[in-house]
Structure formats: C-alpha cells, structure tokens
ZAGU-509410 format. One line per field, with one value per atom (N, C-alpha, C): atom name; x, y, z. Coordinates in steps of 0.1 Angstrom, whole numbers. Each point is the difference from the previous one (the first is absolute). Layout:
! residues N
name [CA ...]
east [X ...]
north [Y ...]
up [Z ...]
//
This chain:
! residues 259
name [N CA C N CA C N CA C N CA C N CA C N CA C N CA C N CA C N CA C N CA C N CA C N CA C N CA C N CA C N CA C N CA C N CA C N CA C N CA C N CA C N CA C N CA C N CA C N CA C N CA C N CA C N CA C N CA C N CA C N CA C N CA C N CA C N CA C N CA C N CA C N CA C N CA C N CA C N CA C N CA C N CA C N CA C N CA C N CA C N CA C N CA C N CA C N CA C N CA C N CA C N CA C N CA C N CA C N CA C N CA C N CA C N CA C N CA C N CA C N CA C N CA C N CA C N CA C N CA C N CA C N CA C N CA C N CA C N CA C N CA C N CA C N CA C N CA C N CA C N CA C N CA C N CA C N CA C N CA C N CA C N CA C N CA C N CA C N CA C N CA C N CA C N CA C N CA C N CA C N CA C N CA C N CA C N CA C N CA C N CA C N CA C N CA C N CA C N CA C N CA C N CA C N CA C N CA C N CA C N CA C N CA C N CA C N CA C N CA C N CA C N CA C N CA C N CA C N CA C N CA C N CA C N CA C N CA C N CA C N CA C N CA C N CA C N CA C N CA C N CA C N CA C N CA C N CA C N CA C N CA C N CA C N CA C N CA C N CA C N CA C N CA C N CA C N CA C N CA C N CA C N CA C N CA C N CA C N CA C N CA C N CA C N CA C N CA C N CA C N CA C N CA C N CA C N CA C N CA C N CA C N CA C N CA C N CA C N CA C N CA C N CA C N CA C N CA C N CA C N CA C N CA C N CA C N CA C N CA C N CA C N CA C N CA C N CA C N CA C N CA C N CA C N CA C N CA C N CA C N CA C N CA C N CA C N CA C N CA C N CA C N CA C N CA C N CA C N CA C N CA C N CA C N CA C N CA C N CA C N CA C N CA C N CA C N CA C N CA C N CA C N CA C N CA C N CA C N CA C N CA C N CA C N CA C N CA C N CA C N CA C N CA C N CA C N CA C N CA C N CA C N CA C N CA C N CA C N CA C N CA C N CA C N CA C N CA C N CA C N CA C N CA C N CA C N CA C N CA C N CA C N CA C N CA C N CA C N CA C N CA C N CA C N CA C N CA C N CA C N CA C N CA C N CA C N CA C N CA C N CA C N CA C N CA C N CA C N CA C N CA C N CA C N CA C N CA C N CA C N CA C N CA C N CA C N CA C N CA C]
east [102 -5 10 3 13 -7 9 -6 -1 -18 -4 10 1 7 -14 3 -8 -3 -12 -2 -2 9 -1 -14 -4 -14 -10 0 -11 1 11 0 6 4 1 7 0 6 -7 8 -10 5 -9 -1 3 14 6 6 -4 1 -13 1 -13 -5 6 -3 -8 -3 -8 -9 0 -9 -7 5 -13 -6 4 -5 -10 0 -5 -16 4 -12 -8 9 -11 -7 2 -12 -8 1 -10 -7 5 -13 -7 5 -7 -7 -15 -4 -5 -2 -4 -17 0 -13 -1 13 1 2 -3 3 10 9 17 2 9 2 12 13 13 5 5 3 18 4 13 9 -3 6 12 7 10 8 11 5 -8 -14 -8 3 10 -1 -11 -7 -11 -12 -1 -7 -5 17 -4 -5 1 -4 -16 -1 -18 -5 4 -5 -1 10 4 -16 -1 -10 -13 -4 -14 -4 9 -4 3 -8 1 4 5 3 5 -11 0 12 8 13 1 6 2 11 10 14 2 6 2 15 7 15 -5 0 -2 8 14 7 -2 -2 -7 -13 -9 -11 -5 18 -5 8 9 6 -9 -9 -10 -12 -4 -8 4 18 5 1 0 2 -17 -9 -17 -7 -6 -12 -13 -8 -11 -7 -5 -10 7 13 4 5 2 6 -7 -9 -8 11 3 15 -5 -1 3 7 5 16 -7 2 -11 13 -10 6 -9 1 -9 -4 5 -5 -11 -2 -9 -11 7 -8 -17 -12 -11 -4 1 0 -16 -11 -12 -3 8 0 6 6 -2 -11 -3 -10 1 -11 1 4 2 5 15 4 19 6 9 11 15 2 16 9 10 14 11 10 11 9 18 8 0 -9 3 12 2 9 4 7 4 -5 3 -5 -11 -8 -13 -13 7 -7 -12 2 -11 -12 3 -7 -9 4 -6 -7 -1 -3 -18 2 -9 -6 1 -9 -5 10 -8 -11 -1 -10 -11 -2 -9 -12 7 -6 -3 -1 0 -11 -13 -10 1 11 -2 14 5 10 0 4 -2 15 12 10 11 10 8 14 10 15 7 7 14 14 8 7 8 5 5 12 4 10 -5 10 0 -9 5 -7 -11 -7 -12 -7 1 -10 2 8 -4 -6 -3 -10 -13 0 -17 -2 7 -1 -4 4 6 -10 1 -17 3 -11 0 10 2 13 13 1 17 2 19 2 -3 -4 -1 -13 -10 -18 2 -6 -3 -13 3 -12 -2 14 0 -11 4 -9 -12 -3 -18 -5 6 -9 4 5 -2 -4 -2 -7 -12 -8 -7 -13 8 -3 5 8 7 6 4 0 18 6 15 13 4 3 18 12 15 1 1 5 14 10 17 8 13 7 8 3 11 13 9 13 2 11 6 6 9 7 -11 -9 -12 -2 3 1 8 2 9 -2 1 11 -4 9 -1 -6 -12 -4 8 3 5 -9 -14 -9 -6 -6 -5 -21 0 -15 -10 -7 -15 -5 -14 -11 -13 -11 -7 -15 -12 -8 -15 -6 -9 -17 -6 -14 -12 -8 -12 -7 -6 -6 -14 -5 -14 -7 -11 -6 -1 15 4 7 -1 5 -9 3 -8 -4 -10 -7 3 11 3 -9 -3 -10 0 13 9 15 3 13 7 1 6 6 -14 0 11 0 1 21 -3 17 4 -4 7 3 -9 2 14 -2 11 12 5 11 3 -12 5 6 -9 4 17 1 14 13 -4 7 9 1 10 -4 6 -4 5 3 1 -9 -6 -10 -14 -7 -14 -9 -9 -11 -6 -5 -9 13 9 10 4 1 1 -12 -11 -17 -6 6 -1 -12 5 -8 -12 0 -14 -13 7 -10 9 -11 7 -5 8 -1 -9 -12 -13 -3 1 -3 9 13 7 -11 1 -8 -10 -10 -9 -3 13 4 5 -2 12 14 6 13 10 6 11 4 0 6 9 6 15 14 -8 3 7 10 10 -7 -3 -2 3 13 9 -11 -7 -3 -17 -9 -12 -2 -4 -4 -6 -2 -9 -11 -13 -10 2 9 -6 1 11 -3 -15 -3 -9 -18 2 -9 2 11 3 -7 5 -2 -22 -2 -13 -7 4 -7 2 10 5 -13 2 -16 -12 -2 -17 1 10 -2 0 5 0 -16 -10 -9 -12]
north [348 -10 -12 -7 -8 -15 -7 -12 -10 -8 -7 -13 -3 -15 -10 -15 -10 -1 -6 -6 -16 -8 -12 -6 6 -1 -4 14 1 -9 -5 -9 9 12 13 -7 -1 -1 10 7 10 -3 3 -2 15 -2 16 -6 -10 -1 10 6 10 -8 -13 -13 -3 -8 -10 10 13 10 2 7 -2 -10 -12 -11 -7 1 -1 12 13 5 -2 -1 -5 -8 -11 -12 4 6 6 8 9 12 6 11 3 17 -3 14 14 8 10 -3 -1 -5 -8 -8 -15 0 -13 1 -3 4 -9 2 -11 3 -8 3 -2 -6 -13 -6 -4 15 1 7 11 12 -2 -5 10 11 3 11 4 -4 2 -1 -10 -7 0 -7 -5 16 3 8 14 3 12 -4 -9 -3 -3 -6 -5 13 11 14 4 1 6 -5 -12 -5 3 -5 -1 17 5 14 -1 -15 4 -14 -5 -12 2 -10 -4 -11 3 -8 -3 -12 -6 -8 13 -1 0 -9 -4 8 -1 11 13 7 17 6 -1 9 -1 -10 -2 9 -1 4 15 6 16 4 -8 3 8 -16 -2 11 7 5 18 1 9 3 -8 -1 3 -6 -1 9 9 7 -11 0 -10 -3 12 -4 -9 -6 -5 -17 0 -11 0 -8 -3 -10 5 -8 -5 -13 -8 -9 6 -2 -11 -13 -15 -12 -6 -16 -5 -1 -6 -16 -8 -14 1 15 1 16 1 13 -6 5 -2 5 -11 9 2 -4 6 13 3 16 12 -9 3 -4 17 -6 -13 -6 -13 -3 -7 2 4 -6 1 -7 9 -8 4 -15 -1 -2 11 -5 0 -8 -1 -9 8 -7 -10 -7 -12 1 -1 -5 -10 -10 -12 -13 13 -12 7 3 -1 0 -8 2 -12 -11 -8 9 -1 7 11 10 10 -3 -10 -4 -9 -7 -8 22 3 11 7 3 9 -9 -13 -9 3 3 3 11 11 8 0 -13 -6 12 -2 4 15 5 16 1 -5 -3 -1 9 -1 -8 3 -10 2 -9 1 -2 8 2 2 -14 -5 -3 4 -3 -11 -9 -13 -3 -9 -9 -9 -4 -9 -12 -5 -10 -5 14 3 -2 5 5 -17 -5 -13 -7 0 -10 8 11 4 -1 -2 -4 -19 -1 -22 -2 -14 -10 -9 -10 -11 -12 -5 -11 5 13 5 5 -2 5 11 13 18 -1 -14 5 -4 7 1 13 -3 8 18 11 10 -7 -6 -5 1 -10 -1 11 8 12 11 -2 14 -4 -12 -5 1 -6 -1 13 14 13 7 -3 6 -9 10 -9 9 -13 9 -6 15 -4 7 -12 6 12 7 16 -3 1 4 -6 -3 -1 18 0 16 -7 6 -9 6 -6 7 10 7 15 12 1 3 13 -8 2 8 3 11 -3 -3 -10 -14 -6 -15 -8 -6 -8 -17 -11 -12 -7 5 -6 7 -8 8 -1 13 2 1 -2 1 4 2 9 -8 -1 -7 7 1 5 -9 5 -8 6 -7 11 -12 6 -9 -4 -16 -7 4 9 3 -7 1 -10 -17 0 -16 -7 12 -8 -9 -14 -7 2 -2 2 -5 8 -9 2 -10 6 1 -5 7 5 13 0 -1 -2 -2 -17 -8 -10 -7 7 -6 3 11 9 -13 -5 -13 -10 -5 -12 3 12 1 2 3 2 -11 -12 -12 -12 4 -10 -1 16 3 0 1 -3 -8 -14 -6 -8 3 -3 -15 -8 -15 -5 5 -5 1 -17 -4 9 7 6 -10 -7 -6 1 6 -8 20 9 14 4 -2 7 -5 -10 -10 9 13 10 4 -1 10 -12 -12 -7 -16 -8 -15 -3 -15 -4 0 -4 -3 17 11 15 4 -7 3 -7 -13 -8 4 4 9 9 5 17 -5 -13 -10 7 -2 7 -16 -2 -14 3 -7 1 -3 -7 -6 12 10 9 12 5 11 15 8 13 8 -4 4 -3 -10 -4 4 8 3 14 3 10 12 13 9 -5 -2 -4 -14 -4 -15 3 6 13 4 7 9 -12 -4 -13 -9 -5 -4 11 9 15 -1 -2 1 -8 -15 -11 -3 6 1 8 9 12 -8 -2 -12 -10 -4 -17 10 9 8 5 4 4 -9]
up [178 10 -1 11 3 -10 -2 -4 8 -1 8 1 9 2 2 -8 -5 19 9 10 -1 4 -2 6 12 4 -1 -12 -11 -11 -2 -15 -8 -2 -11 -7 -17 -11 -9 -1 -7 -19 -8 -17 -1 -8 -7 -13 -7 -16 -5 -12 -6 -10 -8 -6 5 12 9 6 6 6 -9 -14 -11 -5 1 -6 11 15 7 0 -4 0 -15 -8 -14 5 8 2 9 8 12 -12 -12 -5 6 7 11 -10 1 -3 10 -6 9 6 12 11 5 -6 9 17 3 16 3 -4 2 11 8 15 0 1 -1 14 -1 15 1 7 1 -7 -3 -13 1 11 8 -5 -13 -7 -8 -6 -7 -19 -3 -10 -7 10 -13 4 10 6 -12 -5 -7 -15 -5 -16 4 10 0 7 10 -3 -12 -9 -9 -13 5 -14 4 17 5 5 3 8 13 8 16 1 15 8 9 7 16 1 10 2 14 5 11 9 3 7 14 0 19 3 -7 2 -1 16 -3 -8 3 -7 -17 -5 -13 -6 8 1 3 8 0 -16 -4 -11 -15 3 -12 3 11 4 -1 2 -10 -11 -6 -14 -7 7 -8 7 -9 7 8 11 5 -14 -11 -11 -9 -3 -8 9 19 2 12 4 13 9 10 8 14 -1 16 2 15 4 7 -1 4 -8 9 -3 -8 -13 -7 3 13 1 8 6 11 -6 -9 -8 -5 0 0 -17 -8 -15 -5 10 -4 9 6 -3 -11 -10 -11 -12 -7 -13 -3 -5 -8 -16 -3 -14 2 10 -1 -9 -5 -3 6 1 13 -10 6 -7 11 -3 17 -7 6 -2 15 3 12 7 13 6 -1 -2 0 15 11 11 7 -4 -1 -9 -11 -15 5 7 -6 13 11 10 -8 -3 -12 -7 -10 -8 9 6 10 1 9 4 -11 -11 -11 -7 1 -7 10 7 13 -5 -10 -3 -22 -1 -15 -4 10 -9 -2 3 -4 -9 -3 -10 -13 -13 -8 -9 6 0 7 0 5 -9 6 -7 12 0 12 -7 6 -3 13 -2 10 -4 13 -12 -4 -10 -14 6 14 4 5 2 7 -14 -8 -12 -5 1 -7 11 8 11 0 -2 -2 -16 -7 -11 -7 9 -2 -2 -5 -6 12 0 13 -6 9 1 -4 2 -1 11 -1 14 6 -8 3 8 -6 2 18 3 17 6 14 5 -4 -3 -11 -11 -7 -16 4 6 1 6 13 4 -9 -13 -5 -13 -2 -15 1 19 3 -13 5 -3 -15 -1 -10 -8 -14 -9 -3 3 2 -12 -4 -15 5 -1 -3 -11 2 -11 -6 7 0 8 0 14 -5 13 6 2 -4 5 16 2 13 1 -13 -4 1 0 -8 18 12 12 9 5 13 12 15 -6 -10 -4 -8 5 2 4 -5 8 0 -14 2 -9 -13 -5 -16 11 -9 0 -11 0 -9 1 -9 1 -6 12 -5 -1 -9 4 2 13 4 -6 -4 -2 4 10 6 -11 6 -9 -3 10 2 -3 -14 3 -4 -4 -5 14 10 15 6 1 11 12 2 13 9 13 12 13 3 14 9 4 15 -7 0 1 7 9 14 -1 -6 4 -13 -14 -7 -2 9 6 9 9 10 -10 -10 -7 -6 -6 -10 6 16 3 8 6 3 -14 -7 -11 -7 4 -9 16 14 13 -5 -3 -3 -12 -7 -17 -5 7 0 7 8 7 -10 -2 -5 5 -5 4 13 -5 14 11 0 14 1 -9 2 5 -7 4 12 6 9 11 4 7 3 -17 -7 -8 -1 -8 0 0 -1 -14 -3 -13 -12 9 -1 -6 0 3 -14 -6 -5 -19 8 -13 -6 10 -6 -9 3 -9 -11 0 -12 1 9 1 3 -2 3 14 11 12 -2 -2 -7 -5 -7 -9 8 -6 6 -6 10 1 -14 -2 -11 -16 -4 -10 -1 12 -4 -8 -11 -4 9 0 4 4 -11 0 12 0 7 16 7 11 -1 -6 0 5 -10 2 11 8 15 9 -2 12 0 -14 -1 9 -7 7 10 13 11 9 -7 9 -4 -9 -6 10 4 6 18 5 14 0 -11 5 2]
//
C-alpha cells in the first residue's frame, strides 16, 4: 500500500517514535472491556498497542483513505471504525464509561476539547495529546498568563493533570511545535453545581473577551456592579484573577437573582 501523505487540512502529524507511543499507552492502561474510543488513529500508532492490551476499540477518523487502511488492517471484532468528524461526532452514542484517547489536531484542539466536555458524564477519562501550549492553559492556576476561558471550562469538570511533553522529532511530518499529554478525569462528585451551563459558558467567554478589560466593564451585558458585589466578586477585578469556584458562584447567583 502507497504511503499516506500528511493532509495539512486535517492537522496530520502523525507519532512514529515507539518510546513516546509506549509511554503514551502505559498511562492510558488500557484493559481488556474497556470502552476505549480513539480520536484520530490515523496510521494507527497508538491504535495497535491499545488493541493489542484492551481486545477491542472504537476509533474516530475523518481521512477516508486512513480509515479504509485501518479497517484493512482490523477485523470489525477487534476495531469499531467511523469515518466522522469527531467535532460534530455524537459520543453518547457510544457505551458510557469511555475512555478517550487522541493525538489532537493542533487547530482544532481547543474546539474538541469544549465538545468532548459536553459528554463529561459518561467519561471515565481522558488522554490528549496537544501542544505544549494548550496543556499548559488548561493546566494554569488563576492570575497567570496560560489561565483563561480553556482553564475554567475544563477545570470547571475535570481535574486535569500535565503527564510528559513529546518533543517535535517524535513526529512525521515535524511539527514547528513540541506537544504534551495531558490527562483529564471528571470530578464527579467533588464538581460544583452549576445551574445554567449555558449561562455560566457566556460569563466565562465574556469575562476572558478581552482580558484587560475590569469585569464590571467586560460582563457589562449579563450583570451590573451591584449583581457582581453580591456574589462578592470585585467589579474592579480582571477575569484573569477569579478562581473556578468564584465563576461558578457568579453563574449561580446570576439565575437566583433572574428568578
């Protein structure tokens, strides 16, 4: 079979070090019954070791020609295959109790990330691989430059821990950038209670719109000063420097004071 050429498209960098592909599946531990569901096999790197450990996996490739490869290569009982766009792929039509593993595209990593948090509650964890700079903004504490609207909607849920960095050699073609691997696992029941997500999603993407901008002068939309104080939040105060919890508690007392 010819060899695939990378699609700039798609994002393709495909992982052909066997260092980083194993070291990448030791942390996943994937056993036999698990619900693994692989987002982006494409040469199937990682594809065949986590067959190789779990028995079966559901995988999710938008490049056909990739996809009839892999679907050559695996009997259906060993590799469940849809040829989908995982930003628009419906993952509670898979069992619950997933575990996600995906070398990320680069320009569509945070987008992804926003949708697969959508389906937290059937998640048992998550294994991404990003770049270096992504994994440190869903990683960052408040008042640093990385922490932004990524941070809070995935801390919101998860409790998200840096593994490794990947270098750039590690890749085919070379990616410009180094990547990471981060893994996410829902907070279940140490997650706060939000009572609009919708609502508490606007706060968090006005607050962080332009990140010099004072809350009372960003939220300006959704709530005046008076609405801010309440929640004991500083109107004064930059988006940048509220914790999780203090979102979470705005979003709250936002819906209490509408009903």
């Amino acid at each position: 079979m010819s060899v695939h050429q990378a699609r700039k498209r798609f994002g393709q960098n495909f992982l052909v070090d066997p260092h980083y592909i194993a070291k990448i599946v030791d942390a996943v531990a994937p056993q036999p019954g698990d619900n693994l569901v692989e987002i982006g096999p494409g040469q199937g790197a990682l594809t065949r070791l986590l067959i190789q450990r779990a028995g079966h996996l559901a995988a999710i490739e938008i490049d056909r020609d990739l996809a009839l490869r892999l679907g050559t290569e695996f009997p259906p009982e060993r590799l469940t295959l849809f040829v989908a766009d995982a930003l628009e792929f419906d993952f509670a039509s898979l069992p619950p109790t997933l575990r996600v593993v995906g070398n990320l595209p680069y320009n569509i990593s945070s987008p992804l990330l926003f949708h697969l948090a959508q389906f937290e509650s059937r998640i048992v964890d998550l294994h991404v691989m990003l770049q270096r700079e992504v994994v440190a903004r869903m990683t960052a504490r408040p008042a640093t430059a990385d922490y932004g609207r990524l941070t809070v909607m995935l801390q919101a849920k998860f409790r998200v821990t840096r593994l490794f960095t990947v270098p750039a050699g590690a890749f085919r073609p070379v990616p410009s950038v180094e990547s990471a691997v981060a893994r996410l696992v829902p907070l279940g029941a140490a997650k706060l209670h939000i009572a609009d997500d919708a609502l508490f999603a606007r706060i968090v993407a006005a607050a962080f719109g332009q990140r010099r901008k004072t809350l009372r002068n960003a939220l300006s939309t959704l709530c005046g000063a008076s609405a801010l104080e309440a929640a004991n939040i500083d109107p004064g105060a930059r988006g940048e420097t509220l914790a999780v919890a203090d979102f979470v508690r705005l979003a709250n007392a936002l819906v209490t004071r509408s009903q």
